[in-house]
C-alpha positions, 0 to 999 in steps of 0.5 A: 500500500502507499504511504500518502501523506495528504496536507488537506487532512487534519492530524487527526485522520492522519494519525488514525489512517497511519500511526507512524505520522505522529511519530515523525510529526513529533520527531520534527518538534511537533511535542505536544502531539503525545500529550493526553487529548492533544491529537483529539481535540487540537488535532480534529482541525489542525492540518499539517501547513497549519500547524508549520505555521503555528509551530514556525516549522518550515513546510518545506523541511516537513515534506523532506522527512515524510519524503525520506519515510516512503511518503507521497505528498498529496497537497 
C-alpha cells in the first residue's frame, strides 16, 4: 500500500489512517502531539501547513522527512 501523506487532512485522520505520522510529526518538534487529548481535540482541525505555521516549522523541511519515510505528498 502507499504511504500518502495528504496536507488537506487534519492530524487527526492522519494519525488514525497511519500511526507512524505522529511519530515523525513529533520527531520534527511537533511535542505536544503525545500529550493526553492533544491529537483529539487540537488535532480534529489542525492540518499539517497549519500547524508549520503555528509551530514556525518550515513546510518545506516537513515534506523532506515524510519524503525520506516512503511518503507521497498529496497537497
Amino acid at each position: 500500500m502507499d504511504k500518502i501523506l495528504d496536507l488537506n487532512k487534519s492530524v487527526y485522520e492522519l494519525s488514525n489512517e497511519d500511526s507512524e505520522i505522529p511519530k515523525i510529526l513529533e520527531k520534527l518538534g511537533f511535542d505536544d502531539i503525545t500529550k493526553p487529548g492533544m491529537l483529539s481535540t487540537m488535532g480534529r482541525f489542525m492540518t499539517i501547513p497549519k500547524g508549520s505555521k503555528a509551530k514556525k516549522i518550515d513546510l518545506e523541511l516537513i515534506k523532506e522527512e515524510f519524503i525520506k519515510s516512503g511518503y507521497e505528498i498529496k497537497e
